[in-house]
C-alpha positions as CSV (number, residue, x, y, z in Angstrom):
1,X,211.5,71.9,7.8
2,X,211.9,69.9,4.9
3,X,212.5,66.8,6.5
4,X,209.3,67.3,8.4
5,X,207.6,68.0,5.0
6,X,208.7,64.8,3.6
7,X,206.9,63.2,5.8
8,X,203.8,64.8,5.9
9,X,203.3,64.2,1.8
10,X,204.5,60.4,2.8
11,X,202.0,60.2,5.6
12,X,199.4,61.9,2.7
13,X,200.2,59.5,0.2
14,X,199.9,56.0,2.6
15,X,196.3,57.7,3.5
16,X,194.7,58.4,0.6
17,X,196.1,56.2,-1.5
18,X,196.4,58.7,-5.0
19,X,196.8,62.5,-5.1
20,X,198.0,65.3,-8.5
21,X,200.8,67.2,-7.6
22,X,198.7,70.2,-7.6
23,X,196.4,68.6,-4.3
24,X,199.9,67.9,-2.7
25,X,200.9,71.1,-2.8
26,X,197.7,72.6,-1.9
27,X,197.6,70.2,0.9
28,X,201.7,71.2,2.0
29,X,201.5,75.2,1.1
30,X,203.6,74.8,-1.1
31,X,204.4,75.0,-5.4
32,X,203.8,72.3,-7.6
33,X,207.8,72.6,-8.5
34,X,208.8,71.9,-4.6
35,X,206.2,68.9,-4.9
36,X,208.0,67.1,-7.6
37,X,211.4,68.1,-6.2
38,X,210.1,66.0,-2.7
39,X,209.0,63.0,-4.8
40,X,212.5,63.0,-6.1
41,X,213.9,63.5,-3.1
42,X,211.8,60.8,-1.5
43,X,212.4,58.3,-4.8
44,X,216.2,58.5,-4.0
45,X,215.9,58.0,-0.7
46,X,214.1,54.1,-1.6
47,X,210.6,55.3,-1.1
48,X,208.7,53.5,-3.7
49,X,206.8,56.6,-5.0
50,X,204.6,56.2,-8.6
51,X,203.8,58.7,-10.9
52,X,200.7,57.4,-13.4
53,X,200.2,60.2,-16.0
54,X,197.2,61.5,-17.5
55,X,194.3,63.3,-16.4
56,X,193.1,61.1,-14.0
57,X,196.9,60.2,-12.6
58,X,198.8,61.1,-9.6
59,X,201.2,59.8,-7.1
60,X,200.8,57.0,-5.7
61,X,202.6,54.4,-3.2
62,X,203.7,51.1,-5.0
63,X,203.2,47.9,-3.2
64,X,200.9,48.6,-0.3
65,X,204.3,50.4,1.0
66,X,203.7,51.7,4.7
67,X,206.0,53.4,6.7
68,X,206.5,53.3,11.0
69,X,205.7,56.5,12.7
70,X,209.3,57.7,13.3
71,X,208.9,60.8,11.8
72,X,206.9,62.1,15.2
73,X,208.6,64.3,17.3
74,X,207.7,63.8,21.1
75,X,205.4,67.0,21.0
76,X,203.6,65.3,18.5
77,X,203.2,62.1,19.7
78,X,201.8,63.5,23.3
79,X,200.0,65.3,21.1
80,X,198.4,62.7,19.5
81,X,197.5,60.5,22.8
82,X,196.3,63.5,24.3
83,X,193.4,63.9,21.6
84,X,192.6,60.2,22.7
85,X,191.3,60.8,26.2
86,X,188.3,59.1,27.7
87,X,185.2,60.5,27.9
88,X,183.6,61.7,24.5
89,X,184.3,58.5,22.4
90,X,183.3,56.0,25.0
91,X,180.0,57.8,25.5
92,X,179.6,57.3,21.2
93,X,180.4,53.2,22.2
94,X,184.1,53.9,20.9
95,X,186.4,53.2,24.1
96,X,187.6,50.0,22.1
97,X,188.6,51.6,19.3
98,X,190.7,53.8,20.4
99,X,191.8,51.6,23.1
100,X,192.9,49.6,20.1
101,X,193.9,52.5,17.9
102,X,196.0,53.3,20.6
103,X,197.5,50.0,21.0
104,X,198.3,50.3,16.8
105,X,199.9,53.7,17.0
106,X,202.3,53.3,20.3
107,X,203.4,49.5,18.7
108,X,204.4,52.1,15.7
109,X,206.3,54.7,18.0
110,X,210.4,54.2,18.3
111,X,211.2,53.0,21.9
112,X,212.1,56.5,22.9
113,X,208.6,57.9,22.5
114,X,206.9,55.1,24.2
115,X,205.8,57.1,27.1
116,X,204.3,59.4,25.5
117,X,200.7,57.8,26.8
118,X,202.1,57.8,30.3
119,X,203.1,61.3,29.9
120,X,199.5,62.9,28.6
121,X,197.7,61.1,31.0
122,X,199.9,62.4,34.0
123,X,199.8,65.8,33.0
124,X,195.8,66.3,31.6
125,X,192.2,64.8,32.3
126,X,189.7,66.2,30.5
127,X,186.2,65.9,33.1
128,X,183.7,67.1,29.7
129,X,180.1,67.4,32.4
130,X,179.6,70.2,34.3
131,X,178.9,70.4,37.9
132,X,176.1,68.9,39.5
133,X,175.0,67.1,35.9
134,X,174.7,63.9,35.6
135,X,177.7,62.2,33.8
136,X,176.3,58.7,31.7
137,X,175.8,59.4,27.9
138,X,172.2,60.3,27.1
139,X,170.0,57.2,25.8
140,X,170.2,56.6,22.6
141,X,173.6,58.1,22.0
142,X,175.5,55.1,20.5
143,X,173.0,54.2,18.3
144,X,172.9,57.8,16.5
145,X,177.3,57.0,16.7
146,X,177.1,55.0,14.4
147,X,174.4,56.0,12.1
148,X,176.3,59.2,11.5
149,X,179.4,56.9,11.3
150,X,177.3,54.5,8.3
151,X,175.5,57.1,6.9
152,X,172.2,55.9,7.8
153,X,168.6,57.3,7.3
154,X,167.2,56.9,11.1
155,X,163.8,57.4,12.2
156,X,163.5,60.0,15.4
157,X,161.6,60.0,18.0
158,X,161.7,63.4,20.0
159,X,159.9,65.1,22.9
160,X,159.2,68.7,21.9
161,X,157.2,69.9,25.1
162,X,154.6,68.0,25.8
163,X,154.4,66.0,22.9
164,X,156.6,63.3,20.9
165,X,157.4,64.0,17.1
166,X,158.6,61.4,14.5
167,X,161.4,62.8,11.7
168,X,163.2,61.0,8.8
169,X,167.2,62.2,9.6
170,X,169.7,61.8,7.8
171,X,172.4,62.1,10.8
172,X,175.6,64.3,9.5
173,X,177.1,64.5,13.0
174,X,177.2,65.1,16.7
175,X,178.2,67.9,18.6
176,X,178.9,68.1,23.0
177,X,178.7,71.5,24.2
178,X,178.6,72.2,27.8
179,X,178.5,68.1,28.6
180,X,175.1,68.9,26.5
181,X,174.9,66.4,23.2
182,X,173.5,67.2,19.8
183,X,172.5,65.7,16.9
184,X,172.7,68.0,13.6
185,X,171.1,66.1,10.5
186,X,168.8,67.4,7.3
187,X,165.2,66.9,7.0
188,X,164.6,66.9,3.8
189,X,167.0,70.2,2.7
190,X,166.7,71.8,5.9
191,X,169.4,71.4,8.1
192,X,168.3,70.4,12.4
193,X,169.4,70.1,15.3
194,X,168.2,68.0,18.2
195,X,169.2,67.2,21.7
196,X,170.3,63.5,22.2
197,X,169.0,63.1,25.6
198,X,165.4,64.5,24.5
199,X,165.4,61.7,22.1
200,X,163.0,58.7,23.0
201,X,163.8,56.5,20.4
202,X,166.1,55.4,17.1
203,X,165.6,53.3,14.9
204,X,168.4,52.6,12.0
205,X,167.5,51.0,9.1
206,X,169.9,49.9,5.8
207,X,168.9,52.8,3.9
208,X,171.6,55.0,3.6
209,X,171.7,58.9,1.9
210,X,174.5,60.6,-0.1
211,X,176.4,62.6,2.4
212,X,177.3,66.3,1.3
213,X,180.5,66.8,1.0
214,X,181.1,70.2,1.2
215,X,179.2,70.4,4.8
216,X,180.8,71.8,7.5
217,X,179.8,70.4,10.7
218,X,181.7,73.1,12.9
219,X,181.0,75.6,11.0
220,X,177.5,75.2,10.6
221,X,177.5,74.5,14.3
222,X,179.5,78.0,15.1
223,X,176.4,79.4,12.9
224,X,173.5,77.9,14.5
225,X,174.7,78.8,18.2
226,X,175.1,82.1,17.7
227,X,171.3,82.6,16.1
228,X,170.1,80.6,18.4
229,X,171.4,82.6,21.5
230,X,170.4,85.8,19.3
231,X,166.7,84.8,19.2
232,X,166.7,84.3,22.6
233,X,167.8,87.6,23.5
234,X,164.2,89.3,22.8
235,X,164.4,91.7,25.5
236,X,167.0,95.2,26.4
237,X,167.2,97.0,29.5
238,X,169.5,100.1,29.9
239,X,172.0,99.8,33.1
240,X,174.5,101.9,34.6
241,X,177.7,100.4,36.0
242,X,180.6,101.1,37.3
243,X,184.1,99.9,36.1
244,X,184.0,96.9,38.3
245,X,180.7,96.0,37.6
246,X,181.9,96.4,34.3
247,X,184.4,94.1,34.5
248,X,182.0,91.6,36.9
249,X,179.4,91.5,34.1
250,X,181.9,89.9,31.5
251,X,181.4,86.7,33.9
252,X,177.4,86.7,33.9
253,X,176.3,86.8,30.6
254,X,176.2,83.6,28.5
255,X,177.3,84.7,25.1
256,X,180.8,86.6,24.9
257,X,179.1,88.5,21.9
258,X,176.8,90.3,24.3
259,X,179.9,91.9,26.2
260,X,181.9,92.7,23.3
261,X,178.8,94.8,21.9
262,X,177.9,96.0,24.9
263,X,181.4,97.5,25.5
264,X,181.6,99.0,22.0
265,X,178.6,100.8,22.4
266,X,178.6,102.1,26.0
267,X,178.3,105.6,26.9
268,X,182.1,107.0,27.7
269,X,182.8,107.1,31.6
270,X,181.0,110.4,33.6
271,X,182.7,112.1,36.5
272,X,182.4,109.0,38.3
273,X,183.8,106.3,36.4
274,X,180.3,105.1,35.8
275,X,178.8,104.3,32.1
276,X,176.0,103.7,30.5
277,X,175.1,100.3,28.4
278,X,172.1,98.7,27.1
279,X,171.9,94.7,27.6
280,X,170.2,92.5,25.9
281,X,168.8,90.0,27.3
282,X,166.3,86.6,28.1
283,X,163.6,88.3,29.6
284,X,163.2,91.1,32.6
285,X,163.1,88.0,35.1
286,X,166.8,86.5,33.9
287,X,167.8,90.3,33.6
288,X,167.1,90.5,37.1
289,X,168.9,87.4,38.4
290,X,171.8,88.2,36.4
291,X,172.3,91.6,37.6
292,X,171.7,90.9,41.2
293,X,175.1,89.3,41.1
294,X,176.7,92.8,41.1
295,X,175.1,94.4,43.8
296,X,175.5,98.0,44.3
297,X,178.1,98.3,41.2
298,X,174.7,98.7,38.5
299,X,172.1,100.7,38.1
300,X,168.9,99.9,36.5
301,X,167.6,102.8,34.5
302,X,165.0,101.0,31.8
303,X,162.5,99.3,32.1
304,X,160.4,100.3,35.1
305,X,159.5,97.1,36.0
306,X,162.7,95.5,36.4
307,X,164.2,99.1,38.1
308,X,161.1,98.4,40.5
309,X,162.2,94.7,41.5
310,X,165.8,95.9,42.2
311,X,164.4,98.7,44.1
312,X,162.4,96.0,46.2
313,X,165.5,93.6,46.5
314,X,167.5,96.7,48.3
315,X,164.4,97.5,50.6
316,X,164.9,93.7,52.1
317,X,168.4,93.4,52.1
318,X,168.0,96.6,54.2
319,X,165.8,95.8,56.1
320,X,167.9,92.2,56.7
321,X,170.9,94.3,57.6
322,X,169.9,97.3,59.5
């Protein structure tokens, strides 16, 4: 354990070139005290480690001193080529990169953990689009790459319905969901997103903008998706289902909040297993498509309308069947 941890505050120190002990230890989880006990440990052991006092000191690595990646366990290393996979990256124009990255890190690794590259890519492939999508990168996509990359005001040109808008972005990431790329960048204070392949055109000037530090892209991401599927749902309709539809209707709805809900709230079980639920949902027509799927195991109750088009649906597959 504390070999490992060694080697994580080296590996902390070579990257960001000066941290307190109190950043270290935050860093490690662990106290101050166990900090300056590891730079000893690490001093005696030849690492040149530097303390510079004062308010604005720290420890640092004298020298330009780098270490080889011996410290990785195979796990690790797998691990690491495993997060490298084609797909994502190249469609940001980054395939070289971490082709060459690649290259850098496995030239590190001791001869023992040299198939490590072999190893992930005979054991995982990682296909991102979903079926019957097409599978280039949206125009435009590279270009936004490496504005977000350079911190780059760009000028955007988007279709929104019938027409074309033009926005001043400041581009703080990108974001693929369901083979589905997005760019997430502030107009003025307001943070937007946008959907790369409804953009018609990018244009990256040398202006750059003072990034915000304390953003969180996934977690503003995590935020925004779950609004966004919550404004969608405008409509409810009150269903009664039995346990397997129950259990069938976990697989048709797009959000895994609308099950949970829906569970925690449903009427407890009658004399026949069945229960009572109310689903929100797109509109009455998506309603009906998604409950369709499950066939004599629901029961419309509300609204009328949509009770009425199942009540038509079973009249024809009657009819089809009789």
């Amino acid at each position: 354990m504390r070999a490992s941890r060694l080697i994580s505050l080296l590996l902390l120190l070579q990257a960001r070139g000066s941290m307190t002990a109190s950043e270290l230890a935050r860093e490690l989880e662990v106290s101050e005290r166990t900090v300056y006990r590891d730079v000893l440990a690490l001093s005696a052991a030849g690492v040149p480690v530097y303390a510079d006092r004062g308010r604005a000191g720290g420890y640092r690595l004298l020298g330009g001193y780098r270490t080889r990646l011996t410290g990785l366990t195979r796990d690790e290393a797998e691990a690491l080529f495993l997060a490298g996979l084609p797909g994502p990256a190249g469609d940001m124009g980054l395939a070289d990169a971490v082709a060459a990255a690649e290259l850098k890190v496995l030239a590190a690794l001791p001869p023992a953990l040299r198939d490590a590259p072999a190893r992930a890519g005979q054991r995982f492939h990682l296909d991102v689009p979903g079926w019957f999508r097409e599978t280039g990168p949206p125009p435009w996509l590279t270009e936004l790459a490496r504005a977000v990359w350079g911190d780059r005001v760009v000028e955007l040109r988007y279709r929104r319905g019938d027409r074309e808008v033009t926005r001043r972005v400041q581009p703080y990431g990108l974001v693929l969901k369901s083979a589905v790329w997005y760019l997430v960048g502030r107009v003025g204070e307001d943070a937007r997103t946008y959907r790369v392949d409804r953009v018609t055109g990018v244009e990256v000037g040398e202006e750059t903008f003072n990034r915000d530090e304390s953003f969180d892209l996934a977690g503003h991401w995590r935020e925004q998706a779950g609004s966004f599927l919550r404004t969608m749902l405008r409509a409810e309709v009150t269903v009664r289902l039995s346990a397997a539809g129950l259990r069938q209707l976990r697989h048709l709805v797009d959000a895994p909040f609308v099950y949970d809900e829906l569970v925690a709230a449903a009427s407890p079980p009658d004399g026949q297993g069945w229960m009572v639920a109310h689903l929100p949902v797109e509109s009455v027509e998506v309603a009906y498509h998604q409950l369709l799927g499950l066939g004599p195991e629901v029961e419309v109750l509300d609204p009328p309308e949509l009770r009425r088009l199942f009540a038509e649906a079973a009249d024809r597959l009657g009819a089809l069947y009789r």
